[in-house]
N, C-alpha and C positions, 0 to 999 in steps of 0.2 A: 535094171541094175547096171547098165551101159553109162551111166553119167561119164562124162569128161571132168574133169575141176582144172581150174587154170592152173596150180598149185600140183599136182599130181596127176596119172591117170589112171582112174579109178581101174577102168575095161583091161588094164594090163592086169591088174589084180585077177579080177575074176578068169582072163584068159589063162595063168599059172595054176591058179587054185581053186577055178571054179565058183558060185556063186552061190553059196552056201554063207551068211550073213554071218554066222557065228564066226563061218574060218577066215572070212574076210577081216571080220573084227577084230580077231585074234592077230591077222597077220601085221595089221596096222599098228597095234599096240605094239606088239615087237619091234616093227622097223621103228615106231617115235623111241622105244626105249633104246633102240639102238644107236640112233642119230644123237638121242640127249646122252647118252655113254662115251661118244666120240666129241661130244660138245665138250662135255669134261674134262675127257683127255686130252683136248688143243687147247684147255685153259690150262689145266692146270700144270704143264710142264714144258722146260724152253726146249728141250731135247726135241731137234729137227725132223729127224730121224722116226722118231716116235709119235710128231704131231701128222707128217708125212705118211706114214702109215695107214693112222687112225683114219683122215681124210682120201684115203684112197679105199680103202675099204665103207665106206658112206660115201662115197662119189659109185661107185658099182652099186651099195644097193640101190641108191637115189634113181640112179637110170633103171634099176629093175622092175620100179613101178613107176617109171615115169616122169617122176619128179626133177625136170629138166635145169629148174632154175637152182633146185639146192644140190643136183651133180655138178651145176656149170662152177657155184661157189665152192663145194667141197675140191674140185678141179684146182681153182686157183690155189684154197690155201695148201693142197701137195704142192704144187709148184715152186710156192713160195717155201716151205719147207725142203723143198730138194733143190733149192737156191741157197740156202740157210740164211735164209732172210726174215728171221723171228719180228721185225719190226712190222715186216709183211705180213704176217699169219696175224699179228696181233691187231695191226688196220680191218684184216677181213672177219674178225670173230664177228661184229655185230651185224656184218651183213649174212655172215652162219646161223647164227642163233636166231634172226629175224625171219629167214628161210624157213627154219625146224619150226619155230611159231606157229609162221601163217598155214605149214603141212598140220598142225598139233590143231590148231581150228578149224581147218575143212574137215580131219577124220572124225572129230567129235560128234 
């Protein structure tokens, strides 16, 4: 249960929570419903402030399991939101959402 995924890393999982298949499973469902809850929330609203948030709070869980590339994106659009640079958060949504995908098909 040591795998790596280029996308995530799995061993960060099992080293927080152990390697019990169920609580893994469980935890992954969660962080996707998490990630697709703050995908949400950087679409559906211009407020900076609140997109900035939502993406920093998904850029911390994203490095809690690993997930390097979707903290490094979640990184940028706080940036660009604590710039108030809404044209900027709205260039990075499809590189966001393309992130949460490729995590949503390796945990399956």
């Amino acid at each position: 249960m040591n795998e790596v995924s280029e996308v995530y890393d799995r061993t960060r999982l099992v080293e927080l929570f152990g390697d019990d298949p169920a609580t893994l499973a469980e935890v992954e469902r969660e962080f996707l419903a998490t990630a697709r809850e703050v995908e949400r929330e950087v679409g559906a609203t211009d407020d900076v402030v609140e997109i900035a948030r939502a993406a920093h709070r998904l850029k911390g869980t994203a490095a809690m399991i690993g997930a390097a590339d979707l903290a490094h994106v979640a990184g940028a659009v706080e940036r660009a939101a604590h710039g108030g640079d809404l044209p900027g958060v709205r260039r990075l949504r499809d590189a966001f959402s393309q992130e949460i995908e490729r995590i949503a098909k390796t945990m399956r």
